[in-house]
C-alpha positions, 0 to 999 in steps of 0.5 A, a space after each residue: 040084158 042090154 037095155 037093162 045095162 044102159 038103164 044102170 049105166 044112166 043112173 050111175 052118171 046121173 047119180 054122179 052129176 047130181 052130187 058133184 062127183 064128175 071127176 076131170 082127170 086133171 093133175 095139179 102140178 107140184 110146187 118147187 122149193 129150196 129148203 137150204 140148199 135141196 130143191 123139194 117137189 111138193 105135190 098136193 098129195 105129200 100135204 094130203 099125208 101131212 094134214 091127214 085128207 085133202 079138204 078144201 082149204 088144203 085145195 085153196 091154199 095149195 093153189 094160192 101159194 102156186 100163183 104167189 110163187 108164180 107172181 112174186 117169183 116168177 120163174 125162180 124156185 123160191 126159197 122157204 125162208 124168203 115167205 111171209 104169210 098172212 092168212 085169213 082163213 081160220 082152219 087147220 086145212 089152210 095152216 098145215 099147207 102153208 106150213 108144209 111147204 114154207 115152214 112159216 110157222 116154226 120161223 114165226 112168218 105166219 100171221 093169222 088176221 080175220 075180216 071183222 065180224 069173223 072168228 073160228 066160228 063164224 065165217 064168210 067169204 072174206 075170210 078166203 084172202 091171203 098175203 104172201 109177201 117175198 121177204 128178200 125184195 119186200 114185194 107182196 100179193 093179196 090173192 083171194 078167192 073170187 066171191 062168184 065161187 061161193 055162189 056156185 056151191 051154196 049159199 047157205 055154206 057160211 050159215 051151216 058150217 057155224 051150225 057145225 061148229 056149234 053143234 046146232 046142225 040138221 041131218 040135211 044142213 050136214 048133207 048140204 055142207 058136205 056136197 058143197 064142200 066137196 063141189 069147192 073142192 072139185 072147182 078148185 082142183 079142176 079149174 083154170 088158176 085165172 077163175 078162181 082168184 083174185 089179185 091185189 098188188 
């Protein structure tokens, strides 16, 4: 019986490991900022009942508007109206979070400018790079996603989500996707801010 147990228990770790389910139990800690005159704590669960999950580009955008705010800001809570946002990254993910917590959109701050030679189907690494700007001193950053990620997750990750979106994927190319969706998404929850950007002052 107890052999029996041990031989359950290594198929389920190894099973986990194999697809990218090792959880760290890290939090990600909630972002502080003015609307008007409130301070509001917005954890990335509160975007996740926004946007409906929590993907990826809500991860990444998350956590690239926590190291803006880190950069421009420094240890002052910063007030919704004082953003400026440029955004690379053509998906809804990426948009409701900056949104939910900024509000650029409805202030008409927010500005959608692709890499060359991508679009809303095609894709690459480029893509994952944002400006923040702080519109009261004029200060910016251009944070982006470090290109060593990518490597790390799949290198048919750009080919496949084109394949999605044009209806054009296999069975395995949608089980590879997801996989490697959910190992960026893991890399971004549980990793140290400094190993996942880049930054241009």
């Amino acid at each position: 019986m107890k052999r029996t147990f041990a031989v359950m228990v290594c198929l389920f770790l190894a099973f986990n490991i194999f697809n990218g389910c090792e959880e760290k139990n890290t939090e990600i800690s909630s972002i502080s900022i003015y609307d008007e005159d409130s301070v509001l704590k917005i954890s990335l669960k509160d975007v996740e009942k926004y946007h409906g999950d929590i993907c990826p580009c809500v991860v990444i955008a998350f956590r690239a508007t926590q190291l803006a705010i880190s950069e421009l800001w420094k240890d002052e809570i910063p007030k919704r109206e004082d953003f400026k946002i440029i955004n690379s990254l053509p998906t809804h993910g990426a948009e409701d979070t900056f949104e939910f917590i900024t509000r650029v959109k409805r202030r008409k701050d927010f500005e959608i400018k692709l890499p060359e030679g991508t679009s809303n189907l095609i894709t690459s690494e480029e893509n994952y790079s944002f400006v923040f700007m702080r519109k009261s001193t004029g200060k910016k950053i251009i944070i982006k996603v470090k290109k060593e990620i990518f490597q790390k997750i799949s290198g048919s990750f750009f080919s496949i989500r084109t394949k999605i979106k044009l209806k054009t994927v296999t069975d395995e190319e949608k089980k590879e996707f997801k996989l490697a969706k959910h190992k960026l998404k893991d890399i971004f929850i549980n990793s140290p801010i400094d190993e996942l950007f880049e930054m241009i002052k």
